[in-house]
C-alpha atoms as an extended CHARMM CRD file, in Angstrom:
* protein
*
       226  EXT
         1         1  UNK       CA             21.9040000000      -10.1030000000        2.4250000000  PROA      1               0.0000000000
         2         2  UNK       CA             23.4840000000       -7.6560000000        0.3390000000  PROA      2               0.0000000000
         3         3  UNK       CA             21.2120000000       -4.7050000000        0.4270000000  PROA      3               0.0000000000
         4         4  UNK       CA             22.3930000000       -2.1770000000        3.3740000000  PROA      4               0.0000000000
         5         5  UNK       CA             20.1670000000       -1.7860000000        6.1980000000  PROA      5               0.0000000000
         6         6  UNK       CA             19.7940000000        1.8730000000        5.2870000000  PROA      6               0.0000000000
         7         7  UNK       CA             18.6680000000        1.0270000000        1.3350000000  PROA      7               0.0000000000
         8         8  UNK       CA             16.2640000000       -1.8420000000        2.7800000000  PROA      8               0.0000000000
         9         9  UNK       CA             14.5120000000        0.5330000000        4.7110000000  PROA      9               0.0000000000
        10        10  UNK       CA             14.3810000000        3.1290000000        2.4350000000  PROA      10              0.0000000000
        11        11  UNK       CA             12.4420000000        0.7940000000       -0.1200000000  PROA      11              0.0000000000
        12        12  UNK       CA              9.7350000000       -0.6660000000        2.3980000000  PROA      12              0.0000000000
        13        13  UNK       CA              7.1170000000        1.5520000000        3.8320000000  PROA      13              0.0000000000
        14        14  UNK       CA              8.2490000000        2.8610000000        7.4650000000  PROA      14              0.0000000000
        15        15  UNK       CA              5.5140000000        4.2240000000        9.8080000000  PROA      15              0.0000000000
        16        16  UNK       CA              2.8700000000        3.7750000000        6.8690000000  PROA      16              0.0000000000
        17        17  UNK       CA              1.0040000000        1.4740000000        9.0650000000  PROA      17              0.0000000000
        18        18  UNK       CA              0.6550000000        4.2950000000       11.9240000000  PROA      18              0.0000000000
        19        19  UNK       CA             -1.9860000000        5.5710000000        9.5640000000  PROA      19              0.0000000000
        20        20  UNK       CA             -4.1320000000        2.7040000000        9.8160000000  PROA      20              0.0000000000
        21        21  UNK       CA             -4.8730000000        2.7920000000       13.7320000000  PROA      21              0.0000000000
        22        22  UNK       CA             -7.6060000000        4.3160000000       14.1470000000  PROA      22              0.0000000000
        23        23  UNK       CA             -9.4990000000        1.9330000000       11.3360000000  PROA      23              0.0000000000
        24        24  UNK       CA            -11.5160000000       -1.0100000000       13.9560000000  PROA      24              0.0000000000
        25        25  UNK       CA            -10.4730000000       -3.9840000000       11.3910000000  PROA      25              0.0000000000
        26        26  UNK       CA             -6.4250000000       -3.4400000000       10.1650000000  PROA      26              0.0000000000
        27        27  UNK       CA             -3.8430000000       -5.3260000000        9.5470000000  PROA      27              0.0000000000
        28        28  UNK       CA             -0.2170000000       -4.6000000000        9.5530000000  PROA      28              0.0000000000
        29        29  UNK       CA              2.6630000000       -6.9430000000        8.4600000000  PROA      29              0.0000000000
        30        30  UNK       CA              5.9450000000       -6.6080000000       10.2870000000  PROA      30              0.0000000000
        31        31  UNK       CA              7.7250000000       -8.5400000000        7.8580000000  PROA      31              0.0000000000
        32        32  UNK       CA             10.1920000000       -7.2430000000        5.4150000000  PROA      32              0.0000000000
        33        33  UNK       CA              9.3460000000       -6.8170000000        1.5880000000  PROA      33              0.0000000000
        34        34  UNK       CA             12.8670000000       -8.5170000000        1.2140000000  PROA      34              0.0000000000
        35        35  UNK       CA             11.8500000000      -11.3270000000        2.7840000000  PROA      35              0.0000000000
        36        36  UNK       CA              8.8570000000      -11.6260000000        1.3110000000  PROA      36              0.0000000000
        37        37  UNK       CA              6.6910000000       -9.4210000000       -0.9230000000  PROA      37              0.0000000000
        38        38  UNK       CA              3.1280000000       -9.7480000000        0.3470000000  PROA      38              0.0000000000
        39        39  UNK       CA              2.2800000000       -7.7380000000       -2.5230000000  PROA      39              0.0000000000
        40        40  UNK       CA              3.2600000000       -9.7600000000       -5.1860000000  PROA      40              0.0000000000
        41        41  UNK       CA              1.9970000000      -13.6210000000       -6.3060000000  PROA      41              0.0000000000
        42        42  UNK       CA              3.7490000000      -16.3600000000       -4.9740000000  PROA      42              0.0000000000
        43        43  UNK       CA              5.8560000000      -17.1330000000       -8.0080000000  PROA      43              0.0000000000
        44        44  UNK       CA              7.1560000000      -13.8140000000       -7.4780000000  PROA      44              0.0000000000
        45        45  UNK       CA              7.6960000000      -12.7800000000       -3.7700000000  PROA      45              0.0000000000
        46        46  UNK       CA             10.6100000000      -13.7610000000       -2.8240000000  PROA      46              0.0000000000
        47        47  UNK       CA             13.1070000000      -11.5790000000       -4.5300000000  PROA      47              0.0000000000
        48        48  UNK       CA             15.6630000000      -13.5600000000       -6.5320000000  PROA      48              0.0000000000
        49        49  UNK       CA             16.8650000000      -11.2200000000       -9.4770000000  PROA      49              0.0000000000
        50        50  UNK       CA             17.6830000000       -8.2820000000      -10.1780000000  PROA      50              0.0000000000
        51        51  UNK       CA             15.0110000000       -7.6020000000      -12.2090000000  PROA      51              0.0000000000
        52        52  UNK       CA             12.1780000000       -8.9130000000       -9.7670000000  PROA      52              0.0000000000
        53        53  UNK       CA             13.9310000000       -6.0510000000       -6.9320000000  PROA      53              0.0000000000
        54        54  UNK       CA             13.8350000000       -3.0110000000       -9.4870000000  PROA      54              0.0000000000
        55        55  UNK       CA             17.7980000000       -3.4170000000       -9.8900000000  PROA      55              0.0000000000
        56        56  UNK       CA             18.6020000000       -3.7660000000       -6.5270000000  PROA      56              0.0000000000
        57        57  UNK       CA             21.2490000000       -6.6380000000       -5.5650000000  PROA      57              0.0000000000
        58        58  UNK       CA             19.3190000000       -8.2470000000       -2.8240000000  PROA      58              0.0000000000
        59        59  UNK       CA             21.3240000000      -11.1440000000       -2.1670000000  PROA      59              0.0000000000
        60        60  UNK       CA             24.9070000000      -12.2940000000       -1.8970000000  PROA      60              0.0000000000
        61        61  UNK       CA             24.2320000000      -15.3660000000       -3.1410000000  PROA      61              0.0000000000
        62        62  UNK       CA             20.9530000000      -16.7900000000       -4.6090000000  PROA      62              0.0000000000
        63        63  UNK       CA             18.8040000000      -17.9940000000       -1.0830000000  PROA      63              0.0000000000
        64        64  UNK       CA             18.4410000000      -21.4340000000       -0.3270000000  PROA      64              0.0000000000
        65        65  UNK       CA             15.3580000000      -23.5090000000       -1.7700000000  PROA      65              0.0000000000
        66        66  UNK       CA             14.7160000000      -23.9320000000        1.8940000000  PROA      66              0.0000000000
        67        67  UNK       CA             14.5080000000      -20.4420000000        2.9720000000  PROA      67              0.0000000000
        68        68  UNK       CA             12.3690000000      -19.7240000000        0.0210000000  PROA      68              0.0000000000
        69        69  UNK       CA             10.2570000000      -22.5100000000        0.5970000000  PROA      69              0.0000000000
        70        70  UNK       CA              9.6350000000      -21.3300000000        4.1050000000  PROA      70              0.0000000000
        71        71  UNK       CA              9.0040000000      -17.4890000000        3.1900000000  PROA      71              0.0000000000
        72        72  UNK       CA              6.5120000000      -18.8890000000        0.6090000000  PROA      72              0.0000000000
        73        73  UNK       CA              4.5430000000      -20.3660000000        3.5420000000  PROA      73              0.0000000000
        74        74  UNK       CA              3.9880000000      -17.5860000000        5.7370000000  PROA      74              0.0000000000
        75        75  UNK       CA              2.8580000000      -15.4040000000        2.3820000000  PROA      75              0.0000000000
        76        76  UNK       CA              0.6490000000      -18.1440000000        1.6580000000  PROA      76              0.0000000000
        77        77  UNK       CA             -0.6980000000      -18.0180000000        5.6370000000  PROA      77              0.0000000000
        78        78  UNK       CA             -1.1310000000      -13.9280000000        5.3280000000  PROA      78              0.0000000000
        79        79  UNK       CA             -3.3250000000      -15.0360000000        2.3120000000  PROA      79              0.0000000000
        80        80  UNK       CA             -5.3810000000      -17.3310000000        4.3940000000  PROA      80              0.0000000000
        81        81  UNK       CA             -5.4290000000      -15.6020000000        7.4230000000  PROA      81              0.0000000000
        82        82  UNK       CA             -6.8160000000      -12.2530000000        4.8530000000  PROA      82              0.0000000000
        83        83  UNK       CA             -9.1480000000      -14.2050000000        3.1930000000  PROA      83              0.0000000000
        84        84  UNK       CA            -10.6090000000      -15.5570000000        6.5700000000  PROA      84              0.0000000000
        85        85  UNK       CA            -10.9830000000      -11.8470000000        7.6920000000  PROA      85              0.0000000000
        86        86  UNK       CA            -12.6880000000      -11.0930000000        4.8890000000  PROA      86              0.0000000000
        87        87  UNK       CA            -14.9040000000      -13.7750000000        4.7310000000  PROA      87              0.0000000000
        88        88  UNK       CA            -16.5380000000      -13.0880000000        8.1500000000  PROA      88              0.0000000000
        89        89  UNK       CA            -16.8240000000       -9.2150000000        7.0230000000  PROA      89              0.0000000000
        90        90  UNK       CA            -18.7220000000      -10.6650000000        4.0480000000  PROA      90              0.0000000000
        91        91  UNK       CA            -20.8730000000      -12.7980000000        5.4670000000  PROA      91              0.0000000000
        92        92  UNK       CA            -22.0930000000       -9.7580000000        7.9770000000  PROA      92              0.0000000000
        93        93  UNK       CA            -21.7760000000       -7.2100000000        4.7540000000  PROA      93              0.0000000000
        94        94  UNK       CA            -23.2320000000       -7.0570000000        1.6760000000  PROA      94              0.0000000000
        95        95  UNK       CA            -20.3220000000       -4.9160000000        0.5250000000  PROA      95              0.0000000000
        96        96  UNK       CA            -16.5210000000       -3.8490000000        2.0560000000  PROA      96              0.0000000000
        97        97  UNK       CA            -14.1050000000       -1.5950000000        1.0220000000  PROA      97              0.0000000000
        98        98  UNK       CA            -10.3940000000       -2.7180000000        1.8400000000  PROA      98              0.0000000000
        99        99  UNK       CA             -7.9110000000        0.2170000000        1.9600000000  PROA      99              0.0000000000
       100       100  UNK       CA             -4.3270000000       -0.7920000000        1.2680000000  PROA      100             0.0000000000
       101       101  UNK       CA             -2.0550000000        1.4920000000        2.2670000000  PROA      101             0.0000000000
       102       102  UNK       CA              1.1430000000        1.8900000000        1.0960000000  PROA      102             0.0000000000
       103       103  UNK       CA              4.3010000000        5.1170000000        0.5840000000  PROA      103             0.0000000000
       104       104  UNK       CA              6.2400000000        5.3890000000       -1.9470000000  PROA      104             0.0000000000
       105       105  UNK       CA              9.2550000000        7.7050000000       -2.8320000000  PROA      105             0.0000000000
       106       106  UNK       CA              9.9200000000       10.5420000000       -4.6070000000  PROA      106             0.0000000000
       107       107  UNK       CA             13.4970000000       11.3050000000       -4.0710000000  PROA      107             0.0000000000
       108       108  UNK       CA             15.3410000000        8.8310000000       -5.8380000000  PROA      108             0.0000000000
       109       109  UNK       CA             17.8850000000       11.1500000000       -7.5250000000  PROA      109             0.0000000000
       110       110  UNK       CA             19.3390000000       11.2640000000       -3.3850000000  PROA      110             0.0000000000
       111       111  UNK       CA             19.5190000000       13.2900000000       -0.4640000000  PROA      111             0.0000000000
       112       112  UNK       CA             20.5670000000       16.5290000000       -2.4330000000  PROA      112             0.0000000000
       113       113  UNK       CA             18.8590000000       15.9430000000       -5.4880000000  PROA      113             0.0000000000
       114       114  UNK       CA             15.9380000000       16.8230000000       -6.9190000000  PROA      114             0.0000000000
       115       115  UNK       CA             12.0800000000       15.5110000000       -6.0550000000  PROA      115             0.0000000000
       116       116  UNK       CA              9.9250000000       13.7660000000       -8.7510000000  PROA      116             0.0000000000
       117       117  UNK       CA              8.2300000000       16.4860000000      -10.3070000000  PROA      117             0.0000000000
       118       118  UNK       CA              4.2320000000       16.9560000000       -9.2320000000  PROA      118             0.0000000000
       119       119  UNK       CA              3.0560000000       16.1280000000      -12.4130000000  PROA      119             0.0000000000
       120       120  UNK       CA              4.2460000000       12.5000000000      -11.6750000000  PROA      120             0.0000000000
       121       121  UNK       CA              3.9350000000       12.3600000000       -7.9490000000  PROA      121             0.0000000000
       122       122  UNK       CA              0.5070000000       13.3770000000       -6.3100000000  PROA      122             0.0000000000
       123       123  UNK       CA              0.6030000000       13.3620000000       -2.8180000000  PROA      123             0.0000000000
       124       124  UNK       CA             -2.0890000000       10.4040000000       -2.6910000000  PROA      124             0.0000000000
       125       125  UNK       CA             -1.7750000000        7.9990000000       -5.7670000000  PROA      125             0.0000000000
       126       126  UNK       CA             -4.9730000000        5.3080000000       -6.3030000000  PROA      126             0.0000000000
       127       127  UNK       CA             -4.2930000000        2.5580000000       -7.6180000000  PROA      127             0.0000000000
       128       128  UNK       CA             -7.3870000000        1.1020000000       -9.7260000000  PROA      128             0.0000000000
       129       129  UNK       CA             -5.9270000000       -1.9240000000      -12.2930000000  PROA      129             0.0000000000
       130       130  UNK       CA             -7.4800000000       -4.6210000000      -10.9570000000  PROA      130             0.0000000000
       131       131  UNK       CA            -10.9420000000       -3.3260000000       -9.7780000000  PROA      131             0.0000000000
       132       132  UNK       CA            -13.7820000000       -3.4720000000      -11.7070000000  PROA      132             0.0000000000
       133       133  UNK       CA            -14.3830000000        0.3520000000      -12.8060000000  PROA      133             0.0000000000
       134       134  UNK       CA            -17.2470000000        0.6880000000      -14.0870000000  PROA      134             0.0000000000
       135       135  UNK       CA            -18.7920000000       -1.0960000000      -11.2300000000  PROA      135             0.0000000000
       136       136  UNK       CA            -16.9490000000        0.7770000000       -8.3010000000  PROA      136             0.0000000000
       137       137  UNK       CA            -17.4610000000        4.2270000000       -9.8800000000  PROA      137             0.0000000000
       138       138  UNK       CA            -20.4470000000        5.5580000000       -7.6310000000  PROA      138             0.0000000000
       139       139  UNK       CA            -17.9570000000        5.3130000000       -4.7050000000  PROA      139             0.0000000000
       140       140  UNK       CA            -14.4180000000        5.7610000000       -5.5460000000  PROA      140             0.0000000000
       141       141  UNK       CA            -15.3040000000        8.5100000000       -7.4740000000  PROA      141             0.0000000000
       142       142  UNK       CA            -16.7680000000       10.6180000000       -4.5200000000  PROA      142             0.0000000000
       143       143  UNK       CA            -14.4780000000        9.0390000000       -2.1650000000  PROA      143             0.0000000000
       144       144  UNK       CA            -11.5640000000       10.8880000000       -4.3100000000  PROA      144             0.0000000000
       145       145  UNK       CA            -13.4370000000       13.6670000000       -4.0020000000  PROA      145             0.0000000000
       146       146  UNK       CA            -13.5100000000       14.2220000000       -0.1650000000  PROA      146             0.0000000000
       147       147  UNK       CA            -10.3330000000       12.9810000000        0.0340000000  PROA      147             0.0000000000
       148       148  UNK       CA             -9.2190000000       16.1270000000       -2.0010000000  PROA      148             0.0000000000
       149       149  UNK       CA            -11.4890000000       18.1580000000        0.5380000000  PROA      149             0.0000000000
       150       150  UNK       CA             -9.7480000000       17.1970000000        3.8970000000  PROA      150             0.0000000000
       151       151  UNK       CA             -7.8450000000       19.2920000000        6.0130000000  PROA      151             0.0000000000
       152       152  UNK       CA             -4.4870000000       17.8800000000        6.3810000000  PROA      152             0.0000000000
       153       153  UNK       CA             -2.9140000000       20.1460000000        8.4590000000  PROA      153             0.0000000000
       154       154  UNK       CA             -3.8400000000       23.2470000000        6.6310000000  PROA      154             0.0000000000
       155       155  UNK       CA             -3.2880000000       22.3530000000        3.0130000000  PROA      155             0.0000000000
       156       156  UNK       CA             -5.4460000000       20.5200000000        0.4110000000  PROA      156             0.0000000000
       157       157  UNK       CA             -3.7550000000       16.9240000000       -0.9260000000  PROA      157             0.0000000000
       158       158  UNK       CA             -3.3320000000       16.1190000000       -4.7080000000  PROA      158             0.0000000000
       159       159  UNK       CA             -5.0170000000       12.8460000000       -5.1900000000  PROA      159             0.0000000000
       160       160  UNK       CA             -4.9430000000       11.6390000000       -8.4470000000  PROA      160             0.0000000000
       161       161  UNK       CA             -5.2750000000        7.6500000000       -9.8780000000  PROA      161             0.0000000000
       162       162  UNK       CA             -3.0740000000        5.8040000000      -11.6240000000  PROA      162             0.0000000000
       163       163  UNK       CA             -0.2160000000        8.0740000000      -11.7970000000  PROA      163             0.0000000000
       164       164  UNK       CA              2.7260000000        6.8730000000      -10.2150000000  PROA      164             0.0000000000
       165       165  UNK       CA              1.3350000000        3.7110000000      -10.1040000000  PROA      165             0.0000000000
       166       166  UNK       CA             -1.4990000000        1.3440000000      -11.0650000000  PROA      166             0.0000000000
       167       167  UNK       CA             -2.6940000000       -0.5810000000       -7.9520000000  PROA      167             0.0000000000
       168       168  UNK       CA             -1.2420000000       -3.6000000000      -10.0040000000  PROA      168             0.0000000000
       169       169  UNK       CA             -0.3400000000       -5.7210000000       -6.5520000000  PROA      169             0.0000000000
       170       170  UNK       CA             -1.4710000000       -9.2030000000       -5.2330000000  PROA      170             0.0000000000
       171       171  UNK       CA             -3.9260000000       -7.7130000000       -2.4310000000  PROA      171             0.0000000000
       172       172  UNK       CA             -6.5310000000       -5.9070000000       -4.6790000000  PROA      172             0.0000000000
       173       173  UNK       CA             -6.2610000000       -8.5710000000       -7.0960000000  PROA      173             0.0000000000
       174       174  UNK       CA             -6.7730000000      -11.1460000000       -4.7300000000  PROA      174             0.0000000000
       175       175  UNK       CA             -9.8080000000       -9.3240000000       -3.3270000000  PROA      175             0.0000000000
       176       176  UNK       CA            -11.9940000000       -8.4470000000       -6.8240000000  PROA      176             0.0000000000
       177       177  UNK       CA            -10.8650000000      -12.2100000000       -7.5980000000  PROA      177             0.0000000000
       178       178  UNK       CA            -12.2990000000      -14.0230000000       -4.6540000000  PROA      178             0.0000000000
       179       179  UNK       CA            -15.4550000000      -11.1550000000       -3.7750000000  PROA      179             0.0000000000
       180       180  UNK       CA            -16.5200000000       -9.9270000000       -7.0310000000  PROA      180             0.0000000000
       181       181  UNK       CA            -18.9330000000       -7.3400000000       -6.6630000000  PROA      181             0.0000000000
       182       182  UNK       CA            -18.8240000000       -7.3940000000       -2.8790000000  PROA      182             0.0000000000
       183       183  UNK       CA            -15.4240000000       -6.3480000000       -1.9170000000  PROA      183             0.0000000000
       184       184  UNK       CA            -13.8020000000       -3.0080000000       -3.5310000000  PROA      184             0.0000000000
       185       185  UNK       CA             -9.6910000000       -2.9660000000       -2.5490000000  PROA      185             0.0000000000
       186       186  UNK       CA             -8.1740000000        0.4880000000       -3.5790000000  PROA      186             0.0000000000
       187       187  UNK       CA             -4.6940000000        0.9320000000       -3.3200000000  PROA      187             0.0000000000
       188       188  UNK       CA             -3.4240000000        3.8890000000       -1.8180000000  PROA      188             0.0000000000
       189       189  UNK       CA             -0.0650000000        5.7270000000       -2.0450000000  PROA      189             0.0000000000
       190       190  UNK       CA              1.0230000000        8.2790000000        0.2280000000  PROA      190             0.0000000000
       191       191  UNK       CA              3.8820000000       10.1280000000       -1.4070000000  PROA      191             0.0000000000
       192       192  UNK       CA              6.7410000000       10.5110000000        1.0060000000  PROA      192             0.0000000000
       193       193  UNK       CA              6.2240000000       13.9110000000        2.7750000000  PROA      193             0.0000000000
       194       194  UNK       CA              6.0560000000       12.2320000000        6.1670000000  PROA      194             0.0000000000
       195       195  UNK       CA              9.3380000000       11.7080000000        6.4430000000  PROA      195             0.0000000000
       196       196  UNK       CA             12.8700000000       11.9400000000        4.9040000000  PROA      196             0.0000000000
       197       197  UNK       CA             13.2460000000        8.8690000000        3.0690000000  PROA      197             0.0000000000
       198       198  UNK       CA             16.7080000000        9.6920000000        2.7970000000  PROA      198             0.0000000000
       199       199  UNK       CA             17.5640000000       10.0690000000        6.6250000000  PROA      199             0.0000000000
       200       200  UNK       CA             14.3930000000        7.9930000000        7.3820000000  PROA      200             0.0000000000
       201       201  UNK       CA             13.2120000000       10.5710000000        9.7920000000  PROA      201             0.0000000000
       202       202  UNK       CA              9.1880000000       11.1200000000       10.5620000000  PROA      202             0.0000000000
       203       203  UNK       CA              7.5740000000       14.4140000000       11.0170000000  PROA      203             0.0000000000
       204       204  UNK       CA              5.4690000000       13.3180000000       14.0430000000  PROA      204             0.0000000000
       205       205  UNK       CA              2.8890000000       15.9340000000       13.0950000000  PROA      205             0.0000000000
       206       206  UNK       CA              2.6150000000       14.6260000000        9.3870000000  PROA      206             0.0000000000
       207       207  UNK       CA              1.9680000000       10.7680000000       10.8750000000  PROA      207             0.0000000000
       208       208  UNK       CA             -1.0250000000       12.2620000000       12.4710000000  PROA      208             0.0000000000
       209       209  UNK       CA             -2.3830000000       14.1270000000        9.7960000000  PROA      209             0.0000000000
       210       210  UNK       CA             -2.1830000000       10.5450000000        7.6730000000  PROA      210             0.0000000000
       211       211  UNK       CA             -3.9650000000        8.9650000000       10.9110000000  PROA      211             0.0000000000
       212       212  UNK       CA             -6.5230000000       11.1430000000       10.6150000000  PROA      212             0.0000000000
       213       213  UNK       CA             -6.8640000000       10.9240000000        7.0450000000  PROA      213             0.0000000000
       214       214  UNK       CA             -7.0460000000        7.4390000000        6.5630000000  PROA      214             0.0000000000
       215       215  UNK       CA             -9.6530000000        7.2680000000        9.2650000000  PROA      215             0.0000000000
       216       216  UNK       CA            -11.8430000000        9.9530000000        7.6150000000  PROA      216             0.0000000000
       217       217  UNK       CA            -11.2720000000        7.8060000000        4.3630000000  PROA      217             0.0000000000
       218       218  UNK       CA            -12.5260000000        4.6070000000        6.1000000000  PROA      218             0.0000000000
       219       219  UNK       CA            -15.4780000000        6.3460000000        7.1260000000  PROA      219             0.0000000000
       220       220  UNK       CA            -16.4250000000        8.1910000000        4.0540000000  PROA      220             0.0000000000
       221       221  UNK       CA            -16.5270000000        4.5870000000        2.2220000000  PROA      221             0.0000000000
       222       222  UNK       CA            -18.6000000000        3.2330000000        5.0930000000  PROA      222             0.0000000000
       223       223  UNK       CA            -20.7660000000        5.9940000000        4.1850000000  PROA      223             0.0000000000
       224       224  UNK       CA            -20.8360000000        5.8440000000        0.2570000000  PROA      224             0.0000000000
       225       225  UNK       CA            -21.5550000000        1.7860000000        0.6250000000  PROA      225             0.0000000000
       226       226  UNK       CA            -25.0320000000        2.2100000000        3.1540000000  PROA      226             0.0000000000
């Protein structure tokens, strides 16, 4: 590969899935974005231009049809190992609400320069593009709202939708797509503030704050659904 170890890591989400512990059904993949984007369709996930890596020069030569033949199998196993997880929530559920958690950054102009301005950059960003709106509103709406109301670690977040991005990815798509009207997949950003995404250091302190606020997220929906 051509991307640096420090650039990789920088653009996939470290210690994101820390926040997702406490949640009984999770799932984290420990498999690199630059392998494989799980996020992305098929025909896109393994990252072959420039353009399909947001400029970055992933490879130092195109990868073999063989290697991208065998990424393409284990995203299309995460696909049927998701949609067998779901399945047995829906047949015990008349609704679910799948979380996806992601982080993105806000520091791109580098270590010294200066942070995405707030206007663009809430702390939480939800994603909505592929969910049905209209139909979701009675709890994604109030969901937003306690999320705004939590105490994480003495301040208030700024959670705002569709902002720094749209919740365009494969796994809410693939969930409104194959459980319309049952499941409801909202993607969620946390903006950087964990950690340095320069240096790639945590603040152990922040990690738990997410923790708890993705747990008190999970059960909020539970609640909103009954």
């Amino acid at each position: 590969m051509r991307i640096s170890e420090d650039e990789r890591l920088r653009e996939e989400d470290p210690f994101t899935g820390h926040a997702i512990l406490d949640v009984p059904t999770h799932i984290i993949a420990h498999r690199s974005r630059f392998e494989f984007d799980l996020n992305r369709g098929p025909e896109e996930a393994v990252y072959q231009t420039r353009e399909q890596s947001w400029g970055l020069d992933v490879w130092k030569e195109p990868p073999p049809a063989d290697l991208v033949k065998r990424s393409l199998a284990l995203h299309a196993a995460y696909y049927a190992m998701l949609g067998h997880v779901l399945q047995a929530i829906a047949d015990s559920h008349e609704r679910f609400v799948l979380i996806d958690v992601h982080s993105y950054n806000h520091r791109r102009e580098g270590p010294e320069g200066d942070a995405a301005p707030r206007s663009t950059a809430p702390d939480i960003n939800i994603g909505s593009y592929s969910m049905p709106r209209k139909q979701w509103s009675f709890l994604l709406d109030p969901l937003m709202e306690e999320m705004r109301s939590f105490d994480f670690n003495g301040r208030r977040l700024d959670v705002r939708e569709n902002i720094a991005f749209q919740g365009k990815g494969e796994q809410t798509r693939f969930v409104h797509e194959r459980f319309p009207g049952r499941g409801c997949a909202i993607a969620l950003e946390f903006k950087k503030t964990f950690m340095d995404e320069w240096t790639g250091i945590p603040d152990p302190n922040e990690l738990e704050a997410m923790r708890r606020f993705i747990s008190f997220t999970a059960r909020t929906a539970e609640r909103l659904l009954q």
